[in-house]
PAGUDO-213506 format. One record per residue (C-alpha): x, y, z; residue number from 1; chain. Coordinates in nm, 3 decimals, always signed. Layout:
REC,x,y,z,seq,mol
REC,X,Y,Z,NUM,A
...
// end
This chain:
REC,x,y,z,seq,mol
REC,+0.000,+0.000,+0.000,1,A
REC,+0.170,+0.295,-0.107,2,A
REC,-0.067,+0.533,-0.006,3,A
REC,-0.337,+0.490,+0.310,4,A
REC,-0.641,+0.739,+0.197,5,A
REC,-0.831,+0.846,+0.467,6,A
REC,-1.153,+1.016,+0.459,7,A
REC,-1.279,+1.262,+0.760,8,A
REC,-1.615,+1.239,+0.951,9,A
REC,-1.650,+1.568,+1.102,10,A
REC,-1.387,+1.834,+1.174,11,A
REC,-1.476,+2.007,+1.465,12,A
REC,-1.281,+2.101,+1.765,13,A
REC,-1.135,+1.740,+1.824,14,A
REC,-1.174,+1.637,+1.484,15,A
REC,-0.884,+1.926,+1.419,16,A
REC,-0.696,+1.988,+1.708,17,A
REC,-0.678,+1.585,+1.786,18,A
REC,-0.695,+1.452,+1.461,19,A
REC,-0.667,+1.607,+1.154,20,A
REC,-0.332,+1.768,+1.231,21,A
REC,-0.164,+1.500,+1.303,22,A
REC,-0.326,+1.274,+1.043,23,A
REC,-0.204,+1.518,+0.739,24,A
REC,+0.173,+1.479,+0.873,25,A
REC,+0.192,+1.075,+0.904,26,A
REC,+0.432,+1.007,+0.581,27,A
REC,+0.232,+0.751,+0.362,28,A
REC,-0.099,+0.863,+0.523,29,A
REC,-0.292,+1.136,+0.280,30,A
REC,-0.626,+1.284,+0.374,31,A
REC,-0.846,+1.260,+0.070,32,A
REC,-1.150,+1.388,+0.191,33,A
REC,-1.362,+1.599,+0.492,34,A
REC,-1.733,+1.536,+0.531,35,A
REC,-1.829,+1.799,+0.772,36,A
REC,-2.229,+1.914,+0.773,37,A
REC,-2.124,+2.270,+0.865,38,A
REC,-2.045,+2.332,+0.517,39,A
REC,-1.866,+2.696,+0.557,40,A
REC,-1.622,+2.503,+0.830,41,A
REC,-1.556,+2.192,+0.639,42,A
REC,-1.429,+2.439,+0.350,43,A
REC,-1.185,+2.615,+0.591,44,A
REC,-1.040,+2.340,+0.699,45,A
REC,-0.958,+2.155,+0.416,46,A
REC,-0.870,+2.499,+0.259,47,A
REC,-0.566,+2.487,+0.576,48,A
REC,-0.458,+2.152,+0.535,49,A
REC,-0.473,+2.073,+0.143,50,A
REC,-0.759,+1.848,+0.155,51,A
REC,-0.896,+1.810,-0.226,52,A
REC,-1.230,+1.740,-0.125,53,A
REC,-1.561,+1.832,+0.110,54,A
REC,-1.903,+1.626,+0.184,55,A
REC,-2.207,+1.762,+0.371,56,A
REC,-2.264,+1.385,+0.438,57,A
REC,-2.091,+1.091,+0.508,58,A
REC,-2.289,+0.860,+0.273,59,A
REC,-2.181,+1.104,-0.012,60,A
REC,-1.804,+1.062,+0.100,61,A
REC,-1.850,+0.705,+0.114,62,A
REC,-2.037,+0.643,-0.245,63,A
REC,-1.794,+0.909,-0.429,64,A
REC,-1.450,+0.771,-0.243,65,A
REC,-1.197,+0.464,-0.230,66,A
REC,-1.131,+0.481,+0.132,67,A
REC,-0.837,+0.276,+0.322,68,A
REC,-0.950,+0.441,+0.661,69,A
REC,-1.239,+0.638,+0.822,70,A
REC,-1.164,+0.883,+1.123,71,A
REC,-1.484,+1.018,+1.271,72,A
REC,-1.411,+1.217,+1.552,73,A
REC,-1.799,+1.247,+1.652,74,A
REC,-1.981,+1.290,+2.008,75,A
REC,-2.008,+0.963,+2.178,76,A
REC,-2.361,+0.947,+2.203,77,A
REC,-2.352,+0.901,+1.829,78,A
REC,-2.126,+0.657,+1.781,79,A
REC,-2.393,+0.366,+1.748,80,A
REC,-2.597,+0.579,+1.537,81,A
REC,-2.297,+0.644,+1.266,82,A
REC,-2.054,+0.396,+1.316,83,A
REC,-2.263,+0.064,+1.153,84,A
REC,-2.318,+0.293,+0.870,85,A
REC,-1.952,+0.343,+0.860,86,A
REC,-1.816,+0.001,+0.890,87,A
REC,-2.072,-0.080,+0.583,88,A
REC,-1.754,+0.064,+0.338,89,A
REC,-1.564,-0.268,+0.467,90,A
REC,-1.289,-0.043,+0.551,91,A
REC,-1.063,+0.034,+0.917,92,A
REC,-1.293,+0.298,+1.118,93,A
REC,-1.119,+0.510,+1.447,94,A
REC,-1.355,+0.643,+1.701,95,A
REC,-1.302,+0.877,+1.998,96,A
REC,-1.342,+0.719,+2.324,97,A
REC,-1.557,+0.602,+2.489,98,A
REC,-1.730,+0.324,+2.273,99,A
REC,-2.041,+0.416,+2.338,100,A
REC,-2.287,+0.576,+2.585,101,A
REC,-2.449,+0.301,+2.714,102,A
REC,-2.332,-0.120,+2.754,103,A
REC,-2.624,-0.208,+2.514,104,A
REC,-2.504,+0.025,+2.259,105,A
REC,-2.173,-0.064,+2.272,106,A
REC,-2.264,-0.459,+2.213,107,A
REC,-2.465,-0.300,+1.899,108,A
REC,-2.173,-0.163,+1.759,109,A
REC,-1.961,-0.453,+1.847,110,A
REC,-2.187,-0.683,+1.648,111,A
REC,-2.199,-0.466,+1.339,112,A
REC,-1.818,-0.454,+1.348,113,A
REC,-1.779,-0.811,+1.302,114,A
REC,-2.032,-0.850,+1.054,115,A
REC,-1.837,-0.596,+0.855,116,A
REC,-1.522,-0.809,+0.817,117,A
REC,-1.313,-0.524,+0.907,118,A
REC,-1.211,-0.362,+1.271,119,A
REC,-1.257,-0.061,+1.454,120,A
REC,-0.984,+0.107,+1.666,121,A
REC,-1.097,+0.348,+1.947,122,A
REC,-0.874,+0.624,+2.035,123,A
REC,-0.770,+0.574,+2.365,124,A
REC,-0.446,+0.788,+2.311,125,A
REC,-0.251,+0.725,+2.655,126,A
REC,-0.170,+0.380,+2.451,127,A
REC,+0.020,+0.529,+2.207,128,A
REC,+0.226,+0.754,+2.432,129,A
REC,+0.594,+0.680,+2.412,130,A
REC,+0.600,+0.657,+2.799,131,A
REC,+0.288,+0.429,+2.827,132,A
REC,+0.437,+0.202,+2.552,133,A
REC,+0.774,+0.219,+2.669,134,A
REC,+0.673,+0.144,+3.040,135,A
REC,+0.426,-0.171,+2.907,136,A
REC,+0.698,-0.335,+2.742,137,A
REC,+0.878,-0.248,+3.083,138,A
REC,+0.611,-0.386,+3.283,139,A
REC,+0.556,-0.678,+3.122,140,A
REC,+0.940,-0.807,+3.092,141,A
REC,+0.973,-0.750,+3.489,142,A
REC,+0.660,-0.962,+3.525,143,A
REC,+0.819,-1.231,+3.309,144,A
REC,+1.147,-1.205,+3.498,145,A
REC,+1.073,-1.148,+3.835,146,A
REC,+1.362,-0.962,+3.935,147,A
REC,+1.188,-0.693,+4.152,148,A
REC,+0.962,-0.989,+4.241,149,A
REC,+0.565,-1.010,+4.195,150,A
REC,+0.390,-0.719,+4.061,151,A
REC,+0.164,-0.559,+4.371,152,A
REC,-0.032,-0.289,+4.304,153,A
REC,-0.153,-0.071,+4.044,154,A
REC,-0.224,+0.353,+4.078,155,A
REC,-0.396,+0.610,+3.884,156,A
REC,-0.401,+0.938,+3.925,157,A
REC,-0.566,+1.157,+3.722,158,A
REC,-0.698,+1.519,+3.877,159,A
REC,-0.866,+1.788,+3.704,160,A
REC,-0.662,+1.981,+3.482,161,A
REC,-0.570,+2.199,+3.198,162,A
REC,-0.642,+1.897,+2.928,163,A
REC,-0.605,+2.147,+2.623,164,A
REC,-0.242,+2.317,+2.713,165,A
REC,-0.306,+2.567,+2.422,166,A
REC,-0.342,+2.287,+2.180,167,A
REC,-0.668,+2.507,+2.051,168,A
REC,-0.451,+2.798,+1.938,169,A
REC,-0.503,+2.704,+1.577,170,A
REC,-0.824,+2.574,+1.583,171,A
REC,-1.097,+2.710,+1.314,172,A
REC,-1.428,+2.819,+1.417,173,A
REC,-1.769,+2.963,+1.227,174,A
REC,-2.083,+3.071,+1.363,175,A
REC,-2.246,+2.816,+1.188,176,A
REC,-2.491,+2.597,+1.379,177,A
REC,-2.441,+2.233,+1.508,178,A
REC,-2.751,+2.101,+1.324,179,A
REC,-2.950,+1.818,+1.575,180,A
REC,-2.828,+1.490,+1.552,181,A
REC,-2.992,+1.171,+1.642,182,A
REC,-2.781,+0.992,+1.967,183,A
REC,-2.803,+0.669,+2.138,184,A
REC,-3.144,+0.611,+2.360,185,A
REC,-3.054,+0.564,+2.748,186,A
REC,-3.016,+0.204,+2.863,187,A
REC,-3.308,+0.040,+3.032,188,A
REC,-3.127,-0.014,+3.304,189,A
REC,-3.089,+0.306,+3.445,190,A
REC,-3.280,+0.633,+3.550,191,A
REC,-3.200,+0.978,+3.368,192,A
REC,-3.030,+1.085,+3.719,193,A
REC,-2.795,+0.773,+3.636,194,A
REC,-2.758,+0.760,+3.320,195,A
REC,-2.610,+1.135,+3.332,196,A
REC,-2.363,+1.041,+3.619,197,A
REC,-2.265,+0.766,+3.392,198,A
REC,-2.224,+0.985,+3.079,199,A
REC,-2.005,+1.186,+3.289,200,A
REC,-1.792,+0.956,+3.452,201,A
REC,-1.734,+0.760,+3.125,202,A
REC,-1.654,+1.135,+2.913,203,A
REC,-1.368,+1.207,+3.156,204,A
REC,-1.209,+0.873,+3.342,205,A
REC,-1.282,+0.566,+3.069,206,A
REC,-0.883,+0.663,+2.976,207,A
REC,-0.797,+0.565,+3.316,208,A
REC,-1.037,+0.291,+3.338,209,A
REC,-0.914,+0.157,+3.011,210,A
REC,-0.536,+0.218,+3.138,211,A
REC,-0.560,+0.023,+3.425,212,A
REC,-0.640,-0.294,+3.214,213,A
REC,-0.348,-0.207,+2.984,214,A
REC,-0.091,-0.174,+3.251,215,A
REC,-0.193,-0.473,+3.440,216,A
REC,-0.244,-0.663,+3.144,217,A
REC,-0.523,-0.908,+3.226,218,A
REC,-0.932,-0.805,+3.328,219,A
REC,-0.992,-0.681,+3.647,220,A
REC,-1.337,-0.608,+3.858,221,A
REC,-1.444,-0.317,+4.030,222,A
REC,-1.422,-0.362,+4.443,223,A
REC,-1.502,-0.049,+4.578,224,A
REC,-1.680,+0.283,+4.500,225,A
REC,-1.636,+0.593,+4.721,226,A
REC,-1.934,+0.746,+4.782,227,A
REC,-1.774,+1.094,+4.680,228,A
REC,-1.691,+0.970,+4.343,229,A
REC,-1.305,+1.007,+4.423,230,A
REC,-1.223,+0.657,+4.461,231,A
REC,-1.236,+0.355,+4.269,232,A
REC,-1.117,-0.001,+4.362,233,A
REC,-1.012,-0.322,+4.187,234,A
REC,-0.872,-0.632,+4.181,235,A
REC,-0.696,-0.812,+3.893,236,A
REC,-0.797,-1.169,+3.775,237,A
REC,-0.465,-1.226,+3.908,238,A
REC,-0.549,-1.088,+4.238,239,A
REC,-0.340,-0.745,+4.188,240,A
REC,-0.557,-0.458,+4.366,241,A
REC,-0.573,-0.104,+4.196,242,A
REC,-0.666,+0.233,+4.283,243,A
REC,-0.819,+0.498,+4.007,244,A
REC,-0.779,+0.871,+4.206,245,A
REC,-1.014,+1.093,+4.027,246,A
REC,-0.963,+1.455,+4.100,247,A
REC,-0.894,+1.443,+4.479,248,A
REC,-0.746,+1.807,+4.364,249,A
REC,-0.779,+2.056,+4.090,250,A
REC,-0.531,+2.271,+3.891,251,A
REC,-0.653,+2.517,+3.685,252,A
REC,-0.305,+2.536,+3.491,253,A
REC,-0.124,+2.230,+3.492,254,A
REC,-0.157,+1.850,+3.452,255,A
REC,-0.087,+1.665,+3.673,256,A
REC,-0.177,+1.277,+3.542,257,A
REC,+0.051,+0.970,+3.629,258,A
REC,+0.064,+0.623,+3.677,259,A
REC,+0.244,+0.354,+3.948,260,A
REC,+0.323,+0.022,+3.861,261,A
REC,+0.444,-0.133,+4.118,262,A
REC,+0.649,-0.449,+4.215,263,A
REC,+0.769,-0.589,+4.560,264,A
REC,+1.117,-0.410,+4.499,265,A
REC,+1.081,-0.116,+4.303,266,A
REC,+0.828,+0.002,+4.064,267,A
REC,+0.711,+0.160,+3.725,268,A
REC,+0.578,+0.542,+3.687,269,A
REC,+0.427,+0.723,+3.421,270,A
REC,+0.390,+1.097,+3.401,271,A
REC,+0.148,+1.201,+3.164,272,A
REC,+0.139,+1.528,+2.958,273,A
REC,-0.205,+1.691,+2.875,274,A
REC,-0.370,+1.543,+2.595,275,A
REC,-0.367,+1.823,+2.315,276,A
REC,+0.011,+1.893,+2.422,277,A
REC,+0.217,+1.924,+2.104,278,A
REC,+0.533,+1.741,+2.056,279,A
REC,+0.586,+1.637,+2.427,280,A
REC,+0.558,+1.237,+2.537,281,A
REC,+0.558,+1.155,+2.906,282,A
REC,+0.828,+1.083,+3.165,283,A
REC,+0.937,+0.716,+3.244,284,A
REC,+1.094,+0.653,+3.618,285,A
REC,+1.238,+0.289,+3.721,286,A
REC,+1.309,+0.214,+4.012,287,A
REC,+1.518,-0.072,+4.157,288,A
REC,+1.585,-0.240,+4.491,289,A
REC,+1.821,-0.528,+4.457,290,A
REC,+1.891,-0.586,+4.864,291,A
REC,+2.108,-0.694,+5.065,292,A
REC,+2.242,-0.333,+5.142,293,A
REC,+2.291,-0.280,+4.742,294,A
REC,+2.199,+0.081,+4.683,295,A
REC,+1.864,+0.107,+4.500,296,A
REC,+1.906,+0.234,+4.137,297,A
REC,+1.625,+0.483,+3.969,298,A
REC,+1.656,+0.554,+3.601,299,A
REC,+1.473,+0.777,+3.326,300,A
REC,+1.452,+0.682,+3.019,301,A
REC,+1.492,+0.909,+2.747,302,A
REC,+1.209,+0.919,+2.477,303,A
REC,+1.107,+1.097,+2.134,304,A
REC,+0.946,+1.435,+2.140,305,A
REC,+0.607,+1.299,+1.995,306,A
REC,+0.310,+1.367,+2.140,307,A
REC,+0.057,+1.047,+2.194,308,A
REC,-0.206,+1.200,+1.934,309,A
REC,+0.056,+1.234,+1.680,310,A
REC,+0.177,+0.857,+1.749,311,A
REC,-0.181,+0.750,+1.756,312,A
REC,-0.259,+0.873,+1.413,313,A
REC,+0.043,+0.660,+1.245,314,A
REC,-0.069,+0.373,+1.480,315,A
REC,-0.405,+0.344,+1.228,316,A
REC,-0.219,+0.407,+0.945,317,A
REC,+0.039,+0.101,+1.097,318,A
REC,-0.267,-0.086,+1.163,319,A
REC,-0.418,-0.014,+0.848,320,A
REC,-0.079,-0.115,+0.630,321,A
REC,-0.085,-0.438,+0.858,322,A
REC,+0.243,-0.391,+1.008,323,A
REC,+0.128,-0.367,+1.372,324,A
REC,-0.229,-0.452,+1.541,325,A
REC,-0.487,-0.141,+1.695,326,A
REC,-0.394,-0.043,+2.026,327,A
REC,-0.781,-0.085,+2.126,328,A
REC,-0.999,-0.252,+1.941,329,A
REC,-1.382,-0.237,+2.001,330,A
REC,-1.445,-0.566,+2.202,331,A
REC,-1.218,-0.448,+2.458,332,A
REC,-1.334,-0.094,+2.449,333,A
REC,-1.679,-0.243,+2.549,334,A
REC,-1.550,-0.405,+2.836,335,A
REC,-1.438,-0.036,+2.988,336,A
REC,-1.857,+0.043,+2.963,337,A
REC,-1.908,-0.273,+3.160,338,A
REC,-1.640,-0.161,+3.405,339,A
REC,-1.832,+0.231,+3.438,340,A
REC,-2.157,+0.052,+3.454,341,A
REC,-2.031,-0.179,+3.808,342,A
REC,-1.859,+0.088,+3.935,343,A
REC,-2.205,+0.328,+3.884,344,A
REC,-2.379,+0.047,+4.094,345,A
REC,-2.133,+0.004,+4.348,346,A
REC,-2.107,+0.415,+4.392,347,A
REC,-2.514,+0.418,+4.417,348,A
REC,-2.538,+0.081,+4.690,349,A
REC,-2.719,-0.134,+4.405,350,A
// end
C-alpha cells in the first residue's frame, strides 16, 4: 500500500486539534476527503490543510470515495448511530473514546463490526504515548522475569486539569450551527439521574479505566466505590488490587496525570502530559531495589518528542498497512462500559 487514503467524519474542535493535524503529517498517510455538515467550516479546513475534497454527508463521502481508513471524531452518544453505517464501506474505522454511551449500545456496535469483516480502533491515546508504551513493554518483561519480584499494586491518578495546554490555538471556528443529531437512547437499566452520572464519569475517566487494564495486562473487577466519586477499587484476575484517584485536587493550569506500577522491589511510573500537548511524550521513572544493602538504582529513560495523538494517528495508518495490530480494538473498548456501569452500581449501593 503505497498510499493509506483516509476520509474525515466531522472536523470540529477534536476532529482538528486531535486529529486532523496530526493525520495530514503521518508520511504515507494522505487525507483525501472531509465530510463535515457545517459546510462553511468543512471548506476552511480543508482549505488549511490541502484536503482536495468536502461532503455535507458521510454517505456522499462514502459512495464518491476509495477509502483505506475512516476517522470520525464524533460525540459519543452518536457513535452507534454512525458507526454501523460506517463500517458498511468494509474499511478500518477510528472512534473517539468512549465506545459508546451506554453497555447495550456498545454490544450493537460490536456486532456490526464483526459482521463488517473489518475492525474498529478506538482512540484511547494514553496507549500510544511513548512513555505508556515504553513502560508496558517495561512492565511486562519485569513480570516475566521477576527480578523486583511479583507485581503488587496498580495507581492512577488523574486530577482535574488543563487537558487542552493551548493545543486550541489554531483551531478554526464559524458561527455556523451544530444542526441536531440523532444519539443513542438511554439504557433500560438506568434512571435519567444515572444515566447522566454515567455519561459523565465515562466522558472524563474511561482513559484511566481503560489504562488500568493495559498496565496490568489481564481483566480486572471493580471492588469499591467511594461514595464521593473520588475513589475507585479493583482487583486483577490475578489478584493485583488497583486504585483509580479521580480529581482528589484541581489545577486550573497544569496537569498533573501519572501512573504507578508497582512491584515488591521497586516500581514503574508514568507521568502524563495533557492530551492536546504538542510534541511532548511523558516521563518514564524505574526504580530498583536489589537488597542486601545494594543501593537502590532509579533511572529515566529518554524518549522521542512525539506527542501520543501524533503517534496514535500513524498507529491506524500502521494498523491499516498491517504492520502492527490497533492499540484498542472495540471488544475491549466495550468491556471499559461494563467496568463504568459496576462501578455506577457500586457508587449508588445497588
Amino acid at each position: 500500500m503505497d498510499e493509506v487514503r483516509i476520509g474525515f467524519v466531522g472536523v470540529g474542535f477534536m476532529g482538528q486539534v486531535a486529529h486532523l493535524k496530526n493525520y495530514v503529517t503521518v508520511p504515507g498517510c494522505r487525507v483525501v476527503a472531509i465530510c463535515e455538515l457545517r459546510q462553511g467550516l468543512g471548506k476552511k479546513v480543508a482549505s488549511r490543510y490541502g484536503v482536495p475534497r468536502v461532503y455535507s454527508s458521510h454517505t456522499e463521502m462514502l459512495d464518491a470515495e476509495e477509502l483505506d481508513g475512516i476517522v470520525a471524531a464524533q460525540p459519543f452518544r452518536r457513535h452507534s448511530v454512525l458507526v454501523p453505517e460506517l463500517l458498511r464501506a468494509g474499511v478500518p474505522v477510528f472512534i473517539e473514546k468512549p465506545l459508546a454511551a451506554s453497555v447495550e449500545a456498545g454490544e450493537r456496535i460490536v456486532s456490526a463490526v464483526h459482521r463488517s469483516g473489518t475492525w474498529l480502533m478506538v482512540g484511547y491515546h494514553k496507549r500510544s504515548d511513548p512513555a505508556t508504551a515504553w513502560a508496558k513493554a517495561e512492565i511486562d518483561r519485569l513480570k516475566q522475569s521477576r527480578e523486583l519480584g511479583p507485581l503488587r499494586y496498580v495507581r492512577i491518578l488523574m486530577p482535574a486539569g488543563d487537558w487542552i495546554a493551548g493545543g486550541d490555538s489554531d483551531v478554526i471556528r464559524t458561527d455556523e450551527p451544530v444542526p441536531d443529531l440523532a444519539v443513542e437512547p438511554p439504557p433500560g437499566d438506568m434512571d435519567e439521574q444515572t444515566h447522566k452520572a454515567y455519561l459523565a464519569f465515562v466522558n472524563y475517566y474511561i482513559h484511566q479505566v481503560n489504562l488500568m487494564r493495559y498496565m496490568l495486562g489481564e481483566p480486572y473487577r471493580v471492588t469499591y466505590a467511594d461514595p464521593s466519586g473520588v475513589v475507585l477499587a479493583t482487583e486483577s484476575r490475578s489478584g493485583v488490587p488497583g486504585i483509580i484517584e479521580m480529581s482528589p485536587y484541581r489545577t486550573t493550569l497544569g496537569w498533573h496525570e501519572s501512573v504507578l506500577v508497582a512491584f515488591e522491589r521497586g516500581y514503574v511510573k508514568v507521568q502524563l502530559p495533557a492530551p492536546l500537548t504538542s510534541n511532548c511524550a511523558g516521563t518514564v521513572e524505574i526504580l530498583r531495589d536489589p537488597g542486601g544493602g545494594t543501593a537502590p538504582q532509579g533511572i529515566q529513560p529518554h524518549l522521542p518528542s512525539v506527542h501520543a495523538m501524533r503517534q496514535q494517528a500513524a498507529n491506524f495508518v500502521s494498523a491499516i498497512r498491517g504492520e502492527s495490530r490497533p492499540p484498542c480494538e472495540a471488544a475491549e473498548a466495550l468491556e471499559d462500559l461494563k467496568v463504568a456501569r459496576d462501578y455506577m452500581r457500586l457508587a449508588q449501593g445497588r
